[in-house]
C-alpha positions as a Markdown table, in Angstrom:
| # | Residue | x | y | z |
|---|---|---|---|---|
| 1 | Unk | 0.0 | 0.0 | 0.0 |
| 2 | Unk | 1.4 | 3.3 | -0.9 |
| 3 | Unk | 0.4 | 7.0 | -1.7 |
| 4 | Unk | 0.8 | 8.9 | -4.8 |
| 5 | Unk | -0.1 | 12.1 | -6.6 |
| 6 | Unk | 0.4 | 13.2 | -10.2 |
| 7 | Unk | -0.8 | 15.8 | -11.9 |
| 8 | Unk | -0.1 | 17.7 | -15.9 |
| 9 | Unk | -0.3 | 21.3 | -16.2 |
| 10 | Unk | -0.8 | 23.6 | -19.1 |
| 11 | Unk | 2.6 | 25.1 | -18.2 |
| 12 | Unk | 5.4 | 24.4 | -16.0 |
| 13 | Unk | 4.4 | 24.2 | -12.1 |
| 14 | Unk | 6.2 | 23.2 | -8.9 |
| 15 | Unk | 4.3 | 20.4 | -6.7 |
| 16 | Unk | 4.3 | 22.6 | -4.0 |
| 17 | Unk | 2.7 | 25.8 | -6.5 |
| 18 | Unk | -0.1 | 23.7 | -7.5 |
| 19 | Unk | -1.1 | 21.5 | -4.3 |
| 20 | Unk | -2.8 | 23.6 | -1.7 |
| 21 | Unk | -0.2 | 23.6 | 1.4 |
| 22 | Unk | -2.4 | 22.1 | 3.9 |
| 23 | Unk | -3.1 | 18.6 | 1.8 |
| 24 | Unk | 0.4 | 19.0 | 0.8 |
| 25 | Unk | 1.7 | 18.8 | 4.6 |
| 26 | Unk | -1.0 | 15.6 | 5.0 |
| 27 | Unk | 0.0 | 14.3 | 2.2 |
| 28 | Unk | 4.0 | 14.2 | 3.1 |
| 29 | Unk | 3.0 | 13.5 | 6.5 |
| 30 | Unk | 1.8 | 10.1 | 5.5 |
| 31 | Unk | 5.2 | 9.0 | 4.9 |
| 32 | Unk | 5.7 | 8.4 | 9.0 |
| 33 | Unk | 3.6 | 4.9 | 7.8 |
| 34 | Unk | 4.2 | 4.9 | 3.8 |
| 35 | Unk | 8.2 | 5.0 | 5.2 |
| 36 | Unk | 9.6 | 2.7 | 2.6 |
| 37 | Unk | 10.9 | 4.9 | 0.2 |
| 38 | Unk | 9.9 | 7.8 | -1.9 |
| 39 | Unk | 10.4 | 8.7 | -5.7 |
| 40 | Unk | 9.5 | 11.8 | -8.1 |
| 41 | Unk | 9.0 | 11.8 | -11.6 |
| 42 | Unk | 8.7 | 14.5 | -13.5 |
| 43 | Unk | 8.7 | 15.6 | -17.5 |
| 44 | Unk | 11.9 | 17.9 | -18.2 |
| 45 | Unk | 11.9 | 20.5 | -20.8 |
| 46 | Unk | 13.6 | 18.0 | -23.9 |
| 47 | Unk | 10.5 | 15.5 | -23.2 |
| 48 | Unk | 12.3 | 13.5 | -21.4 |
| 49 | Unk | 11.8 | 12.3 | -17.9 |
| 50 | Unk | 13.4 | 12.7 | -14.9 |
| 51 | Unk | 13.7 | 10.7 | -11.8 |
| 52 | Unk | 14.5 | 11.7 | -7.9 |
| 53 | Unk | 14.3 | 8.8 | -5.3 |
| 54 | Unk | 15.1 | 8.1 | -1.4 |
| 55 | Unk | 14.7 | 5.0 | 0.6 |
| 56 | Unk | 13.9 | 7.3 | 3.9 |
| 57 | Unk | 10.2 | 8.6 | 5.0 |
| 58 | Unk | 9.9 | 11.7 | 3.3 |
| 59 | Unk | 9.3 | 14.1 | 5.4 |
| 60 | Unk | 12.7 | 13.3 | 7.1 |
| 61 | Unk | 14.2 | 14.1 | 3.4 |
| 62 | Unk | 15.6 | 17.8 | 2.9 |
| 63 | Unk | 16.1 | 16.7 | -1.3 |
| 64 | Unk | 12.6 | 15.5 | -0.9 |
| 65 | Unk | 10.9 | 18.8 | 0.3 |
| 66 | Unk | 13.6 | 21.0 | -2.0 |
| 67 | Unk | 12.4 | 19.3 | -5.3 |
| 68 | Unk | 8.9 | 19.5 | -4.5 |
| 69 | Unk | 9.6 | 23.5 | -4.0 |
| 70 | Unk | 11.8 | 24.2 | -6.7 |
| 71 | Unk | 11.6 | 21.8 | -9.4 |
| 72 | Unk | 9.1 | 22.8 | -11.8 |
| 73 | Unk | 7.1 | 20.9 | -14.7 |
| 74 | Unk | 3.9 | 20.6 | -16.6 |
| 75 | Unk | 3.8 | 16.5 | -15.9 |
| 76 | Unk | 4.6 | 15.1 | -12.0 |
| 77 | Unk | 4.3 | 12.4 | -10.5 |
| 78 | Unk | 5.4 | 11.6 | -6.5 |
| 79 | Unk | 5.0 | 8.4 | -4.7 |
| 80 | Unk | 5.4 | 7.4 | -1.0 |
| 81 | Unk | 5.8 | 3.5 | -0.7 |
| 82 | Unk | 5.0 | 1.2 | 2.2 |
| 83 | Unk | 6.7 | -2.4 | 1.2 |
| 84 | Unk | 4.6 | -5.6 | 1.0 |
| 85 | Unk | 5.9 | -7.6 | 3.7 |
| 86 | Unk | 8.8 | -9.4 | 2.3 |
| 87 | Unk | 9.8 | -6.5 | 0.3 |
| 88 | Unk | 13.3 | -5.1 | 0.6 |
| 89 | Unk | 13.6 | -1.1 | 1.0 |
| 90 | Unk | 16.2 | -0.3 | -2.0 |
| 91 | Unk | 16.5 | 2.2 | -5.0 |
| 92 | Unk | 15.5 | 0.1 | -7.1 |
| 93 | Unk | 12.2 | -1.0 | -5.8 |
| 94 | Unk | 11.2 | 2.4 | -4.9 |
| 95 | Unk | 8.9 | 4.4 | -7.4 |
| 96 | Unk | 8.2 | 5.3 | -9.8 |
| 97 | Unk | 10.0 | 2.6 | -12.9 |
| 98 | Unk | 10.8 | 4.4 | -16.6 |
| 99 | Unk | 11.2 | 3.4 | -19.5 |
| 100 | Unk | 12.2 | 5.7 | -22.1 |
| 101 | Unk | 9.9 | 8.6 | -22.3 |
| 102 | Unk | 7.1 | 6.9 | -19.9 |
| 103 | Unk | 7.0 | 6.6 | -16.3 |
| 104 | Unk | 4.8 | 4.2 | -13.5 |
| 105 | Unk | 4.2 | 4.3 | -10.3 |
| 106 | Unk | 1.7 | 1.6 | -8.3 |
| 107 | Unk | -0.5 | 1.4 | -5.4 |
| 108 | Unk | -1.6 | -1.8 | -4.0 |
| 109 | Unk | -0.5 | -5.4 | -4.2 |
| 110 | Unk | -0.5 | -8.9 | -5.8 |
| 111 | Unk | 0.8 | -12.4 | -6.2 |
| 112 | Unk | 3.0 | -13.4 | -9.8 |
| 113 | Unk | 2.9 | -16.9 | -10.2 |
| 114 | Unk | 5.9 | -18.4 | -11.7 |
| 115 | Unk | 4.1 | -19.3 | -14.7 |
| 116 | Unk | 2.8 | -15.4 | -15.6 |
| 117 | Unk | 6.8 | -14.6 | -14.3 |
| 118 | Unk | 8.3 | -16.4 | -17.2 |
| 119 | Unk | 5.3 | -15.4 | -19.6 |
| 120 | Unk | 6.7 | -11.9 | -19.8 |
| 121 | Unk | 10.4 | -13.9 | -20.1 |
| 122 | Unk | 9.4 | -15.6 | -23.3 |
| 123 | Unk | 7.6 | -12.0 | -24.7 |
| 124 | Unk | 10.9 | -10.5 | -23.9 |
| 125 | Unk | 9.8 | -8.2 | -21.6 |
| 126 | Unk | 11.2 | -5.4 | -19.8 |
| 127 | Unk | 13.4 | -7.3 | -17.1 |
| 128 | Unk | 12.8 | -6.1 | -13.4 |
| 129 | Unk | 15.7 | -4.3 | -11.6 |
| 130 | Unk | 14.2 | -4.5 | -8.4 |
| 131 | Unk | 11.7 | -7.4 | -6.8 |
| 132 | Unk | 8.3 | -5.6 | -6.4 |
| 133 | Unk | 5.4 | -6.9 | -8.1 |
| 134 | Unk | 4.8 | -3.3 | -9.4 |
| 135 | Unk | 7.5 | -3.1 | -11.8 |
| 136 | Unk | 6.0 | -6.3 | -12.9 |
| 137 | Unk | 2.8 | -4.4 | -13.5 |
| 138 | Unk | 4.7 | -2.2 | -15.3 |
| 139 | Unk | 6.8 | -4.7 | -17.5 |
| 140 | Unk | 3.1 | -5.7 | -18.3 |
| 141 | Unk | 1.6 | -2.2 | -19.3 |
| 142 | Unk | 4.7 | -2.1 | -22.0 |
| 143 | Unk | 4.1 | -5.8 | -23.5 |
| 144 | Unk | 0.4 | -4.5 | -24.1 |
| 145 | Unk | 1.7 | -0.8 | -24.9 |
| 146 | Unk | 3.3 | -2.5 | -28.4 |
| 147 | Unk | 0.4 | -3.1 | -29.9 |
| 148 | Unk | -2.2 | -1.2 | -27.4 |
| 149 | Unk | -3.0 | 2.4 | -27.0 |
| 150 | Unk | -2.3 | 3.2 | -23.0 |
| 151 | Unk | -5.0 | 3.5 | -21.4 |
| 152 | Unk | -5.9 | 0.0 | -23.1 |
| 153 | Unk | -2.7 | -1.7 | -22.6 |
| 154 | Unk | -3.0 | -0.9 | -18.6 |
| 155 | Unk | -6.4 | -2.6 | -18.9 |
| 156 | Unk | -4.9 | -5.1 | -20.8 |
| 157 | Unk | -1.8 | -5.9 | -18.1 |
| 158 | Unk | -4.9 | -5.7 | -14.9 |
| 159 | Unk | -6.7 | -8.8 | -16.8 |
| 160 | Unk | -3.7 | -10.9 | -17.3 |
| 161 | Unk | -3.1 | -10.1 | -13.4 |
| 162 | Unk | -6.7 | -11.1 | -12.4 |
| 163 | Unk | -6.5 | -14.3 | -14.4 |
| 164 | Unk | -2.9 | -15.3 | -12.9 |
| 165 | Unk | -4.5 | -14.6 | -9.2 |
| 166 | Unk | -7.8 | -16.1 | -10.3 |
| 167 | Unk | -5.5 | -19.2 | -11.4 |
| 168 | Unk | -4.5 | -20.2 | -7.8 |
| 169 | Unk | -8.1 | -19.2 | -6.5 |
| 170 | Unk | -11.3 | -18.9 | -8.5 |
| 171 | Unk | -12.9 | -16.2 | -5.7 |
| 172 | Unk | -9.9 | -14.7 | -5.5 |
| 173 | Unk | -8.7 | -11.2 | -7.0 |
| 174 | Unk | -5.6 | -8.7 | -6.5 |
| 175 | Unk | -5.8 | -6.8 | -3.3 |
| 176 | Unk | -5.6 | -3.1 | -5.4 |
| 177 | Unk | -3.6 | -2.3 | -8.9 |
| 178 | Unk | -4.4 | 1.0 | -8.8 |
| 179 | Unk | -2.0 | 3.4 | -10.7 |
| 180 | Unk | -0.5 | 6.3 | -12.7 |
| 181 | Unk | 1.1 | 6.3 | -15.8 |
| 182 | Unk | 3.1 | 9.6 | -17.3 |
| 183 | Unk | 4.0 | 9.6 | -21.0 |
| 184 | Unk | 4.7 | 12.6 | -23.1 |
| 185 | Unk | 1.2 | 13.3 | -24.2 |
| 186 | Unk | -0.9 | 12.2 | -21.5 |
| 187 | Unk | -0.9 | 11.5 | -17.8 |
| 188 | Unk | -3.1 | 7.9 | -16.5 |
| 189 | Unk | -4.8 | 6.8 | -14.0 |
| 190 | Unk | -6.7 | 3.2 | -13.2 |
| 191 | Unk | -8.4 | 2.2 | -9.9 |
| 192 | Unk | -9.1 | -0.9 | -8.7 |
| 193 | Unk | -9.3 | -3.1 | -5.9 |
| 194 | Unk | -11.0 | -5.6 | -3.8 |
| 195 | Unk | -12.4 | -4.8 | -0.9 |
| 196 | Unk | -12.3 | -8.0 | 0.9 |
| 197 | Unk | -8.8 | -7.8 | 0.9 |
| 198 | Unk | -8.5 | -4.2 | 2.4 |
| 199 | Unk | -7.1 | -4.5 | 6.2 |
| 200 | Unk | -9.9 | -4.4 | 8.9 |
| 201 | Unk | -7.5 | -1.4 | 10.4 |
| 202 | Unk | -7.2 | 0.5 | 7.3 |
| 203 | Unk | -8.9 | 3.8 | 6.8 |
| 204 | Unk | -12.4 | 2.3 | 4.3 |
| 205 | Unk | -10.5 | 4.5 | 1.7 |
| 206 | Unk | -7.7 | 3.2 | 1.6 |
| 207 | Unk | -7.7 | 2.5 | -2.0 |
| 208 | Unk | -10.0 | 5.4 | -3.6 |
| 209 | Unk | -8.3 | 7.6 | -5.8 |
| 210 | Unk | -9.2 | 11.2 | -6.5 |
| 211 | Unk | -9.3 | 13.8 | -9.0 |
| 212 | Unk | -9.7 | 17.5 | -9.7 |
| 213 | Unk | -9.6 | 20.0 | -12.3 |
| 214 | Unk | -8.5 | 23.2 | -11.3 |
């Protein structure tokens, strides 16, 4: 379970010029639980993408709060990670993953059987540097992504991840896949999770994403 905002812009903003202050504060202050890790990824000017990263909490994190304050962009996206249990805190299992011009970032989690594992092997996929079953999302999103506009290609990668956890158990689905996706003309979300799954102690929206025009 982790935390993330993203946002485009019809010019060049800071994170900290567009988000109002207060749900700013809240939102960093979430990283006393989400303490795993932290990433940014933003657009720069060539259309590339840029990516910042810590392994602290991030309100601990001086380059943390200077990026958010300085670092301007009309595409952002920031992520606070708690690790699944088992997961190791490290670079390169913090978020968010890039490929090229496109960058991901996931909240939630989910089983990879060994059999979907060496699936994306054999359809020469985009190896994992890290062990999280989100970059696996990811590696997913860009198999589909060849053939696939986006926003059908992350559909796409959520189906072949309900089937492989459906595989083990018929009743059973991925506790949340929920996640944002930046590429140079376009910035994506996709909710969805199952309930069931969501910790008795968890806040009930734990998994409910939200958006705003403003």
């Amino acid at each position: 379970m982790c935390r993330l905002i993203g946002y485009v812009s019809a010019a060049p903003v800071t994170v900290a010029g567009l988000v109002d202050p207060d749900e700013l504060a809240v939102f960093t202050s979430l990283s006393t639980e989400h303490k795993d890790g932290w990433g940014v990824g933003w657009r720069r000017a060539d259309g590339g993408v840029a990516v910042l990263k810590g392994t602290g909490q991030a309100w601990q994190e001086s380059a943390y709060h200077r990026h958010l304050a300085q670092v301007a962009s009309d595409q952002q996206i920031v992520h606070l990670r708690k690790a699944s249990a088992g997961m190791v805190v490290e670079p390169t299992n913090c978020h968010p993953f890039v490929e090229g011009d496109v960058a991901f970032c996931h909240n939630g989690q989910f089983d990879i059987s060994p059999a979907l594992l060496q699936s994306v092997v054999d359809r020469h996929g985009r190896p994992r540097e890290g062990t999280t079953d989100s970059e696996f999302f990811f590696a997913l999103v860009l198999l589909h992504a060849r053939t696939l506009p986006w926003p059908e290609a992350i559909a796409a990668a959520v189906r072949e991840i309900v089937a492989d956890t459906r595989s083990v158990d018929a009743d059973d689905m991925p506790e949340a896949v929920n996640c944002l996706l930046t590429t140079p003309d376009a910035l994506y979300a996709y909710n969805q999770f199952f309930q069931p799954k969501v910790k008795p102690t968890s806040p009930p929206d734990t998994y409910r994403m939200q958006w705003a025009i403003r």
